[in-house]
VONU-783844 format. One record per atom (N, C-alpha, C): z, x, y; residue in three letters. Coordinates in steps of 0.1 Angstrom, whole numbers, padded with zeros to 4 digits, always signed. Layout:
BEGIN
ZXYALA;...
//
This chain:
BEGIN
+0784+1476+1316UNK;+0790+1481+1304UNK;+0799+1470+1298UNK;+0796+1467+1286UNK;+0812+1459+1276UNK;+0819+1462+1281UNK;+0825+1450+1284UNK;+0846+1453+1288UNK;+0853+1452+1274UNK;+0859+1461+1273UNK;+0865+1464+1257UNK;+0881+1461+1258UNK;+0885+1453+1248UNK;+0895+1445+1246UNK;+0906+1457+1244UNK;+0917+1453+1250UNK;+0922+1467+1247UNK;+0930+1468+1228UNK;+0930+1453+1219UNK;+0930+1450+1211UNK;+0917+1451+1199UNK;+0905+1455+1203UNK;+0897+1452+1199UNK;+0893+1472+1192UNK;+0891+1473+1180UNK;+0889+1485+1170UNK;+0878+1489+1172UNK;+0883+1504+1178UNK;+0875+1517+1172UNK;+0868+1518+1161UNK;+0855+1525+1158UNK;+0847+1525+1146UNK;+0860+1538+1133UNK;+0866+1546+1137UNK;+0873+1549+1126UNK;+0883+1546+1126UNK;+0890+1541+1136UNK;+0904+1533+1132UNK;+0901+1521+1124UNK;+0890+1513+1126UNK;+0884+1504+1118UNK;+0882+1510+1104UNK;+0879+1520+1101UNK;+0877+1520+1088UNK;+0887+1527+1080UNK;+0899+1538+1091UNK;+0908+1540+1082UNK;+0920+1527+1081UNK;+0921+1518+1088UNK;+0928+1505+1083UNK;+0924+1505+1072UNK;+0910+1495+1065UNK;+0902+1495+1057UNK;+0908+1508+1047UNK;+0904+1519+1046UNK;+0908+1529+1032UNK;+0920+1527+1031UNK;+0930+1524+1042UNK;+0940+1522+1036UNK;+0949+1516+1029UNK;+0944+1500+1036UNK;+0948+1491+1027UNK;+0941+1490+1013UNK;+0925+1497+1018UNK;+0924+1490+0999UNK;+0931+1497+0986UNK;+0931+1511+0994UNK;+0938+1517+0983UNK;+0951+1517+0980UNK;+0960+1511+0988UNK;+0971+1501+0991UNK;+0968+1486+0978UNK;+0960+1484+0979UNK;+0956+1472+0969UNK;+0955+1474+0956UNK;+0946+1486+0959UNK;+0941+1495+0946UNK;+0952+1499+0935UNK;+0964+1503+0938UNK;+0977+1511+0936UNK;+0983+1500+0929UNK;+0987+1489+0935UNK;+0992+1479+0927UNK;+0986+1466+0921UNK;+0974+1470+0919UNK;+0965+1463+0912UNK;+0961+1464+0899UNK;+0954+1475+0901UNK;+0942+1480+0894UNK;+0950+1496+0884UNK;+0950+1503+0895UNK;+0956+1515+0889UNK;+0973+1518+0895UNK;+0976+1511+0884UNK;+0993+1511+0887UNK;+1001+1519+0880UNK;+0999+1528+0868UNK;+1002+1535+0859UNK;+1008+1548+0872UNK;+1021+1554+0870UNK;+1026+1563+0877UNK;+1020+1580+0877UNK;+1008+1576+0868UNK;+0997+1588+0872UNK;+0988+1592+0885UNK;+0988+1579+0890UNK;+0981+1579+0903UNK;+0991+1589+0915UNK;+1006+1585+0913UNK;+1013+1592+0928UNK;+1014+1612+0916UNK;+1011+1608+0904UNK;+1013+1623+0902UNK;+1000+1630+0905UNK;+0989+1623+0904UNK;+0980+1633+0906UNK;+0975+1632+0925UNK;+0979+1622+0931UNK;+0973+1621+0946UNK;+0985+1624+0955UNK;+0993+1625+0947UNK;+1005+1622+0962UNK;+1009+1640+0963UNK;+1014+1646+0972UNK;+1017+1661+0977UNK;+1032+1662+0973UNK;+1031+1676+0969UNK;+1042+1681+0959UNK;+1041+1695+0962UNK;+1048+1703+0976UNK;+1049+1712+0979UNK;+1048+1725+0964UNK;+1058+1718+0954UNK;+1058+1725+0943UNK;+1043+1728+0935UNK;+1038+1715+0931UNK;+1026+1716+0927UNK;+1013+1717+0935UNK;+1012+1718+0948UNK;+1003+1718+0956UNK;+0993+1732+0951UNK;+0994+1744+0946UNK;+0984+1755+0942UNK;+0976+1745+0936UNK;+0980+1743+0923UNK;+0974+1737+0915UNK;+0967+1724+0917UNK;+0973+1717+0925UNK;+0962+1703+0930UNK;+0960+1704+0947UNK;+0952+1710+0948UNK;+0949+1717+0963UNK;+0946+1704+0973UNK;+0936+1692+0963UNK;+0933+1679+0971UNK;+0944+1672+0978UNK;+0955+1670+0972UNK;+0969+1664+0972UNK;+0973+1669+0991UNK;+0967+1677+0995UNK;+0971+1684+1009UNK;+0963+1670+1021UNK;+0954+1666+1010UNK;+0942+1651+1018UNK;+0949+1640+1015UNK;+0946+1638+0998UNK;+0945+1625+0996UNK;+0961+1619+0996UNK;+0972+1627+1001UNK;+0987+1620+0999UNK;+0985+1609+1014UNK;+0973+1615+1023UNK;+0977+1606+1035UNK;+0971+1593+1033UNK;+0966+1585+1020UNK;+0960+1572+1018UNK;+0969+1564+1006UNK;+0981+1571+1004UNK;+0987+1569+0992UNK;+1002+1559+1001UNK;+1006+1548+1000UNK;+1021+1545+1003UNK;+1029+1545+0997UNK;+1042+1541+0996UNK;+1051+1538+0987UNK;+1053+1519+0987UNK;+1051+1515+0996UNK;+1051+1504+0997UNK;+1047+1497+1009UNK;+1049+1478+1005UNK;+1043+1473+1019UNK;+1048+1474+1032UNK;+1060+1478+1033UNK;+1067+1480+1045UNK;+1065+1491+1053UNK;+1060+1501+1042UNK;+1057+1517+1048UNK;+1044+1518+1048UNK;+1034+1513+1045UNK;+1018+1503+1049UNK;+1019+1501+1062UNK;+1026+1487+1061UNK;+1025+1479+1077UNK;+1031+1485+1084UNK;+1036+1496+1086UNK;+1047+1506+1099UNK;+1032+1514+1103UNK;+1026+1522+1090UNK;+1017+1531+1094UNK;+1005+1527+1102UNK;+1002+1514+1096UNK;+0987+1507+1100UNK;+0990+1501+1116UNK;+1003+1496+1117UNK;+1005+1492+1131UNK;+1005+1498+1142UNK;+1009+1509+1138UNK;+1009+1523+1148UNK;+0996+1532+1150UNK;+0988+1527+1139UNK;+0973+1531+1140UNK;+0965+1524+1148UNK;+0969+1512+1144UNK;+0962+1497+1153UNK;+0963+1499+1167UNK;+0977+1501+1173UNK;+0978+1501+1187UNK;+0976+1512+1192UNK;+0979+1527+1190UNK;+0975+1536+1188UNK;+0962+1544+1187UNK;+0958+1542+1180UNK;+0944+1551+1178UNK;+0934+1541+1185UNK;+0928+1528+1186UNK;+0916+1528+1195UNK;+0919+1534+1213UNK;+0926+1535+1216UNK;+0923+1543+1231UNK;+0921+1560+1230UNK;+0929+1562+1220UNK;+0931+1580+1213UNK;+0916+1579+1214UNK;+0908+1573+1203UNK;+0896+1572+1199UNK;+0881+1574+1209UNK;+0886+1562+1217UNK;+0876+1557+1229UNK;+0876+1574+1237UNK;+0885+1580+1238UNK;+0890+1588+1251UNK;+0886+1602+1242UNK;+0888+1606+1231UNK;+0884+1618+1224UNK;+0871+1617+1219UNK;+0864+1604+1215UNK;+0852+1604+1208UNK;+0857+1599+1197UNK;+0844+1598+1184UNK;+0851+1589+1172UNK;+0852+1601+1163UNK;+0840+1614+1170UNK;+0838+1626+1159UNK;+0852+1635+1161UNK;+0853+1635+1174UNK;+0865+1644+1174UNK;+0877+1634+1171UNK;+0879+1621+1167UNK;+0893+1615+1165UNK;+0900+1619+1151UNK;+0889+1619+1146UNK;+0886+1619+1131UNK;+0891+1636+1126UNK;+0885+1643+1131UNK;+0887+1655+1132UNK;+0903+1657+1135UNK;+0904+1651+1145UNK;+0922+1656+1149UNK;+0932+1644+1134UNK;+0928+1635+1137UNK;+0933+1625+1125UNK;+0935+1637+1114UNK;+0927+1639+1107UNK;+0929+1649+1097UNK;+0937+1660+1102UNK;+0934+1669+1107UNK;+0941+1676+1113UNK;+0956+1678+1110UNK;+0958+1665+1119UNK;+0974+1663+1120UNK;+0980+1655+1105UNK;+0969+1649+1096UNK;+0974+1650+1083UNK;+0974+1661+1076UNK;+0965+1673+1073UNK;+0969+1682+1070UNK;+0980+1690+1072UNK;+0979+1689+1083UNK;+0996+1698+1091UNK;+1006+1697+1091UNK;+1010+1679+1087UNK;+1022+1674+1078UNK;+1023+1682+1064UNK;+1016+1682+1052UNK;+1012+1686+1044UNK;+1016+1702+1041UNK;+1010+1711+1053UNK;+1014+1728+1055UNK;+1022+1729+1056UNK;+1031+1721+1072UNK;+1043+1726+1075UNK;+1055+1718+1064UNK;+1051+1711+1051UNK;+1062+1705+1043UNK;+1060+1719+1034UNK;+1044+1724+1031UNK;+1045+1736+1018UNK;+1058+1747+1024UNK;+1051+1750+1038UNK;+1061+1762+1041UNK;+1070+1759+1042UNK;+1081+1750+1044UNK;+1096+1749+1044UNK;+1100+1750+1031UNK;+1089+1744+1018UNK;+1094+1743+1006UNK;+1096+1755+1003UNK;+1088+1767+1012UNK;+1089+1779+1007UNK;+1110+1790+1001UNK;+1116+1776+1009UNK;+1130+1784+1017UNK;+1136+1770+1011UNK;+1131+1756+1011UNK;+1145+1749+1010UNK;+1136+1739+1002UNK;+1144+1734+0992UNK;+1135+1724+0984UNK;+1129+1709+0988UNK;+1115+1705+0989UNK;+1112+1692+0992UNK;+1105+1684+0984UNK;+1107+1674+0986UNK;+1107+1664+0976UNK;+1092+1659+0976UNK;+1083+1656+0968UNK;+1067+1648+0968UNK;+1068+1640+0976UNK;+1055+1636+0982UNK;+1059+1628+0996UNK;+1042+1620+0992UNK;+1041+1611+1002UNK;+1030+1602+1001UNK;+1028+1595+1016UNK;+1017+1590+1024UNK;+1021+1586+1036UNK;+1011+1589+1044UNK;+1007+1579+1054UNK;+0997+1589+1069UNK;+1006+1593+1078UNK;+1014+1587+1080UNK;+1025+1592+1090UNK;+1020+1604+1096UNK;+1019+1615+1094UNK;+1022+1627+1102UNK;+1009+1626+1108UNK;+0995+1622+1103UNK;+0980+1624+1109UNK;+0983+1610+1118UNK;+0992+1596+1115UNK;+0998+1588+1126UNK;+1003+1592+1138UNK;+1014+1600+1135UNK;+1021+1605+1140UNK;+1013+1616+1156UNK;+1007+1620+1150UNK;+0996+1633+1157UNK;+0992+1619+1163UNK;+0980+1607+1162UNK;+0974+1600+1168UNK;+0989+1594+1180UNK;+1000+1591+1180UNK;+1007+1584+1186UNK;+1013+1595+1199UNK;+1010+1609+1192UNK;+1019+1619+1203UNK;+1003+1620+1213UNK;+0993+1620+1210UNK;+0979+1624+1218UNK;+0980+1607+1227UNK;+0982+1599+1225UNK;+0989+1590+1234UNK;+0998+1589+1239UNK;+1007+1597+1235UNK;+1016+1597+1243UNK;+1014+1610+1261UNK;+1003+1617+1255UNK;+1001+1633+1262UNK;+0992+1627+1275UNK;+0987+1614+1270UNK;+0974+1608+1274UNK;+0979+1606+1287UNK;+0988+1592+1282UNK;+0992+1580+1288UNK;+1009+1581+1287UNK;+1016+1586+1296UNK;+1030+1587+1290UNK;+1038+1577+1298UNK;+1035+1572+1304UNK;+1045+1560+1311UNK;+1035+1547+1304UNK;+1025+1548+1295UNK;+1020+1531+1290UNK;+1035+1527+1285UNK;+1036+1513+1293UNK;+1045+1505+1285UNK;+1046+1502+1267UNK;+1050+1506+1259UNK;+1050+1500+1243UNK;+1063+1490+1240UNK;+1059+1484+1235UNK;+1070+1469+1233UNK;+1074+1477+1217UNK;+1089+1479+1218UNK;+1094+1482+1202UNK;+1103+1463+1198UNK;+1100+1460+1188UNK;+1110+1450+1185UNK;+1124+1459+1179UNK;+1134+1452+1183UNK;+1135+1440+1189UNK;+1138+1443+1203UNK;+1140+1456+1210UNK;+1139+1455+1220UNK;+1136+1450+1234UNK;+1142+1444+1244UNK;+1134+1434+1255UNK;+1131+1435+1261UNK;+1126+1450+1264UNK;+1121+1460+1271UNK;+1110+1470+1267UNK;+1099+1470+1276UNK;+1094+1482+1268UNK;+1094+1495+1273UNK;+1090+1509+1261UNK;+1096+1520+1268UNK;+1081+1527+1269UNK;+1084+1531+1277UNK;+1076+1545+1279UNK;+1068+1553+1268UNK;+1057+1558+1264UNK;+1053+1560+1253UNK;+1056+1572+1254UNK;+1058+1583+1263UNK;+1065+1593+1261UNK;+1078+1594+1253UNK;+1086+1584+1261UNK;+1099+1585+1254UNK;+1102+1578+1240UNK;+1090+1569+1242UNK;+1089+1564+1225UNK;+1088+1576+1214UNK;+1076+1587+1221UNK;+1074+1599+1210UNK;+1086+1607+1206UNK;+1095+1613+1222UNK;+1104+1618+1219UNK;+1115+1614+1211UNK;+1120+1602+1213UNK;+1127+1595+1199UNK;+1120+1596+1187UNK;+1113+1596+1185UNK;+1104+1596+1169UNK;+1106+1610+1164UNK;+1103+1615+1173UNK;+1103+1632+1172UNK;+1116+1641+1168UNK;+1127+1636+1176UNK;+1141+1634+1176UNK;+1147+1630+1165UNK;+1144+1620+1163UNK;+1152+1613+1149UNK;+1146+1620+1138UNK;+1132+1621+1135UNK;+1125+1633+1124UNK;+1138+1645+1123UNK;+1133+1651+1132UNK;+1144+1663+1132UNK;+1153+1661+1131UNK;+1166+1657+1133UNK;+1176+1653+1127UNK;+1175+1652+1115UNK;+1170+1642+1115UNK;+1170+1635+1092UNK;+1169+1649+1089UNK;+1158+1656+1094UNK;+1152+1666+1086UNK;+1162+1675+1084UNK;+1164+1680+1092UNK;+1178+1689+1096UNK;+1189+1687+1087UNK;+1196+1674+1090UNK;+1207+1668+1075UNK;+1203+1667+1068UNK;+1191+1669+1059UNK;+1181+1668+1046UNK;+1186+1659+1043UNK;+1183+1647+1051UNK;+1183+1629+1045UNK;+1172+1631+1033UNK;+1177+1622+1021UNK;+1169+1618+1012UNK;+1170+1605+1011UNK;+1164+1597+1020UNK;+1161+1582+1024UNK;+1147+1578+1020UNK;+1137+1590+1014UNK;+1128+1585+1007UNK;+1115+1587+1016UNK;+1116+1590+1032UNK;+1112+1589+1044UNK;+1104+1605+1046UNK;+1094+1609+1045UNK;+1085+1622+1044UNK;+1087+1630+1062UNK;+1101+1632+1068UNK;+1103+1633+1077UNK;+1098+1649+1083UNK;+1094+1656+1070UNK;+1091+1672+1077UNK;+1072+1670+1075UNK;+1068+1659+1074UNK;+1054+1657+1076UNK;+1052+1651+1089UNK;+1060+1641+1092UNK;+1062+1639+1107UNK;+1063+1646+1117UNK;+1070+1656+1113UNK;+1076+1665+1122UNK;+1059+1676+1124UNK;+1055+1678+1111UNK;+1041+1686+1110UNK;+1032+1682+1118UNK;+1028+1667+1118UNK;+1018+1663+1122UNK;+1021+1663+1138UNK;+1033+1659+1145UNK;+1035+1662+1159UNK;+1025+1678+1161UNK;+1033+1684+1153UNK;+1034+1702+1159UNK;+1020+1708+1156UNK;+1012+1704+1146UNK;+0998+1704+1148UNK;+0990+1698+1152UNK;+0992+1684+1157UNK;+0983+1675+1168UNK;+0990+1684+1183UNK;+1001+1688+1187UNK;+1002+1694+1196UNK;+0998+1708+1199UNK;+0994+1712+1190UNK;+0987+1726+1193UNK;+0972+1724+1193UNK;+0968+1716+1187UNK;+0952+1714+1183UNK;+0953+1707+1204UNK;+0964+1697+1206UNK;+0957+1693+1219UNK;+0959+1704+1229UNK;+0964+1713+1229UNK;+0973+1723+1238UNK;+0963+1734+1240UNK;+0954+1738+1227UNK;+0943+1744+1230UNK;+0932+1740+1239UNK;+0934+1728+1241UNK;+0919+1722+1243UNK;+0925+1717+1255UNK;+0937+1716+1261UNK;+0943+1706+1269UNK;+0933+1697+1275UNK;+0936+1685+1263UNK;+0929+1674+1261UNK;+0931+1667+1274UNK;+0948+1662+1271UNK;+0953+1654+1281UNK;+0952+1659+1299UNK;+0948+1672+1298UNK;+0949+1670+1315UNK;+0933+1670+1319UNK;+0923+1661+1316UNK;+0909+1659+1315UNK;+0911+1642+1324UNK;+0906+1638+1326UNK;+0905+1624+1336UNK;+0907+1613+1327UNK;+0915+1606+1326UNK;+0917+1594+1315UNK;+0919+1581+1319UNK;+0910+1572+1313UNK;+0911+1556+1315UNK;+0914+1549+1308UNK;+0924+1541+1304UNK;+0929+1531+1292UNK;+0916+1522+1291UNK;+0912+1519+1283UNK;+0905+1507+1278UNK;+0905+1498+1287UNK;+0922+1494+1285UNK;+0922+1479+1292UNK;+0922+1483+1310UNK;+0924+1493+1312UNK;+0923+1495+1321UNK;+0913+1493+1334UNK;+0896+1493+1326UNK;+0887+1494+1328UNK;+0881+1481+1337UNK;+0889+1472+1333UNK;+0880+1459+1345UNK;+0883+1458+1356UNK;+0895+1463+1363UNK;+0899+1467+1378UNK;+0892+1477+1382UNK;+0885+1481+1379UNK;+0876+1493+1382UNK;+0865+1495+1391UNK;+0858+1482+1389UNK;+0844+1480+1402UNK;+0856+1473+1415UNK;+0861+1463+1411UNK;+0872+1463+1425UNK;+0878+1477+1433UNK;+0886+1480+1424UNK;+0891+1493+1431UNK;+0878+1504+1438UNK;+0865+1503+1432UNK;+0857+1511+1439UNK;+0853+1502+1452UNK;+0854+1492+1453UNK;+0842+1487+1463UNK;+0851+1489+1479UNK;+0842+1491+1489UNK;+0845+1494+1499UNK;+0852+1486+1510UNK;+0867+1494+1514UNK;+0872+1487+1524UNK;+0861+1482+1537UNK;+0863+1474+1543UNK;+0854+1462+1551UNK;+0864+1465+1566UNK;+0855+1468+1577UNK;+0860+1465+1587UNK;+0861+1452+1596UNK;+0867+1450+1605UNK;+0864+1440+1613UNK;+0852+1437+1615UNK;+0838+1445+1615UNK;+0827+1442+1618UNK;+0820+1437+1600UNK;+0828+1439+1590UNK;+0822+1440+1580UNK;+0816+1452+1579UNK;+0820+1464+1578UNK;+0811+1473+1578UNK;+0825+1482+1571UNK;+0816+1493+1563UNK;+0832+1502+1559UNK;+0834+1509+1567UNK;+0849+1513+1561UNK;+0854+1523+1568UNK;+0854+1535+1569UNK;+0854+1543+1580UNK;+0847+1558+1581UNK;+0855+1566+1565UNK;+0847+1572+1565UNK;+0855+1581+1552UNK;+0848+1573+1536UNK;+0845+1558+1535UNK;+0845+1552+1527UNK;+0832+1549+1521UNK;+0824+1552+1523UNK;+0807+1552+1523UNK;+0806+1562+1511UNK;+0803+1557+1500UNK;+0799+1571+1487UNK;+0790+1574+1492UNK;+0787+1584+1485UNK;+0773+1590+1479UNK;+0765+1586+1476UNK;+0765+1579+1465UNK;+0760+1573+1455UNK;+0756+1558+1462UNK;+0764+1550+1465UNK;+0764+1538+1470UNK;+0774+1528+1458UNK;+0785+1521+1468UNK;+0792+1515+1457UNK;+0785+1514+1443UNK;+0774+1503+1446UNK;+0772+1501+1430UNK;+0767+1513+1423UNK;+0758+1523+1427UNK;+0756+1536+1418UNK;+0770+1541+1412UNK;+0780+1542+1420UNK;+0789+1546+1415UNK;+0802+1544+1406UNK;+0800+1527+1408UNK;+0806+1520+1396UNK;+0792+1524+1383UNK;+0780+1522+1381UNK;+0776+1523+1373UNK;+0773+1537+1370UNK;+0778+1548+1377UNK;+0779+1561+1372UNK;+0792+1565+1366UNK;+0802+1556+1371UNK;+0816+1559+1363UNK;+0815+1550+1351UNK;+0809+1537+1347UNK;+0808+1533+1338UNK;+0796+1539+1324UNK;+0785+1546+1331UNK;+0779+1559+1322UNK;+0785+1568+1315UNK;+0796+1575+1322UNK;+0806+1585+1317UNK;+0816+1576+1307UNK;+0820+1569+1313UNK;+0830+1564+1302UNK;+0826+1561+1286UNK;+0811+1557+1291UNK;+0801+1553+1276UNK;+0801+1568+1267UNK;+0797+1574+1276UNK;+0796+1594+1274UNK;+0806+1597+1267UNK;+0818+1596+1276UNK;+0829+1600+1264UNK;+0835+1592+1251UNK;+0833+1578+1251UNK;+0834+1569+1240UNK;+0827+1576+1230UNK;+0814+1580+1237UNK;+0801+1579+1220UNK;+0806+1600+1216UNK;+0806+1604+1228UNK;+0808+1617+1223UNK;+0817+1629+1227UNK;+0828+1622+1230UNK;+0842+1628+1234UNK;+0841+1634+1252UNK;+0854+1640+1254UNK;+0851+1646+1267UNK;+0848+1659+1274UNK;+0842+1666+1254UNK;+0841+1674+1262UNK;+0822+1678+1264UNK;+0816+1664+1261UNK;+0804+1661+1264UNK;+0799+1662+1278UNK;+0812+1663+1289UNK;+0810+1658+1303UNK;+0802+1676+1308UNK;+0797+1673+1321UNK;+0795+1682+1325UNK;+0806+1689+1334UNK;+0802+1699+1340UNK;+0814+1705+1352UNK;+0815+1692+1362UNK;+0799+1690+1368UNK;+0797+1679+1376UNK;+0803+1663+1374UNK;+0800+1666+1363UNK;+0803+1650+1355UNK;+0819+1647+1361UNK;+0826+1656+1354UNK;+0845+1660+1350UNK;+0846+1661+1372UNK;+0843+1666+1379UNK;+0843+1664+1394UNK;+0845+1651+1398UNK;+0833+1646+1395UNK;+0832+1630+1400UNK;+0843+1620+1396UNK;+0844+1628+1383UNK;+0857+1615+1376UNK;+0867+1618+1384UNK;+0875+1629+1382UNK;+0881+1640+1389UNK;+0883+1629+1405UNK;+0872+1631+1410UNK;+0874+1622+1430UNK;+0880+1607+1424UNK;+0873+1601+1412UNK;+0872+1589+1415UNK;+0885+1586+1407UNK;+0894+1592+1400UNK;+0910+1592+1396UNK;+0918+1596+1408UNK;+0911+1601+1418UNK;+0920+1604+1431UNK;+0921+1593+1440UNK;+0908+1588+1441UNK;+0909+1577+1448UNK;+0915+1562+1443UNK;+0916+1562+1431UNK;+0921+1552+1425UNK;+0940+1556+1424UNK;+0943+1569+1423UNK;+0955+1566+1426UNK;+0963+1563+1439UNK;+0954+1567+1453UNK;+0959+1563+1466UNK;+0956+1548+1473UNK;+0950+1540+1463UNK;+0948+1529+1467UNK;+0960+1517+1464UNK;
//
């Protein structure tokens, strides 16, 4: 099997980089007239009336700064979400958790006023918490920090500060009750499905993998009792590298009962070694 870079792009995070910058290019290029953020960007107020604006505000920025925040967090973010959910189902929750920013901004407008908003952040946001649910002690390097934290506690700060702003109804220009949305509907979409407690392998994780399977050796050269698969070492490196291809091409919940078992022994045994 490809050993996959843990740097190296998913087929839709690849292409939502791609829609987003061009239409990022698009915006101040081509169609720069202030009609564009009135008719694409979401406007709790006007949302009956332009029902698309619930999609297309998550391809729209305000600027380069609030581009490169989104796309970076996509970058490092979404190819393992990706690899680990499938690309049909990433895509699916991606939206998802953009829509949900979107809802949960209409309904609050319902009670307190909010302002048009533009942004992927909250379907970001959803991709960054499903990593976090995943993988919650992966190290993430924040600048300038000289440390990195925990991607758990990366979310929970993100999550945290949202709420607040939100709460003081900061008007910093920052679409914080879409953030807040897209957490709380990537968390229920995973909660139903409890994605994260299914058997998970980081990308980069993946090349310690036939080591860690191969069999302790005795003094005679022979393994050790207990240590003999089934399968035979190498069947069984290339049957955990089958699955992994399985869930890449078609999420996890492609696996069988038997399938989800095997991985299941072979995450057990990989953590007592």
């Amino acid at each position: 099997m490809e050993i996959r870079s843990p740097f190296q792009l998913t087929p839709w995070v690849r292409r939502l980089l791609a829609a987003n910058a061009v239409v990022y290019l698009l915006t101040i290029t081509v169609f720069t007239g202030p009609w564009v953020f009135e008719t694409f960007a979401f406007s709790p107020g006007g949302a009956a009336s332009r029902p698309w604006t619930f999609f297309t505000y998550m391809f729209l920025h305000l600027g380069l700064l609030h581009l490169a925040f989104n796309l970076l967090m996509l970058f490092f973010f979404g190819p393992a979400v990706e690899e680990r959910m499938g690309s049909s189902a990433f895509i699916r929750y991606y939206t998802i958790c953009g829509l949900g920013g979107a809802i949960f901004s209409f309904v609050i407008a319902l009670f307190v006023p909010v302002a048009p908003f533009v942004g992927a952040s909250g379907a970001v946001f959803g991709v960054a918490l499903a990593f976090a649910l995943n993988w919650p002690n992966a190290p993430i390097f924040v600048f300038p920090l000289p440390v990195p934290i925990p991607a758990k506690w990366l979310v929970i700060v993100l999550a945290t500060i949202d709420l607040a702003l939100a709460i003081s109804g900061a008007r910093d220009g920052v679409a914080h009750l879409a953030h807040l949305g897209g957490f709380l509907f990537g968390f229920l979409y995973l909660r139903a499905g409890r994605w994260w407690s299914r058997p998970a392998i980081l990308p980069s994780e993946r090349r310690p993998l036939a080591p860690a399977l191969s069999p302790k050796k005795g003094k005679k050269g022979s393994e050790e009792a207990g240590e003999t698969p089934s399968l035979g070492v190498r069947g069984r490196i290339a049957e955990v590298d089958r699955l992994l291809d399985k869930i890449s091409a078609s999420g996890i919940d492609s696996l069988t009962e038997e399938e989800r078992r095997f991985l299941d022994e072979i995450s057990r045994e990989l953590r007592h070694r």
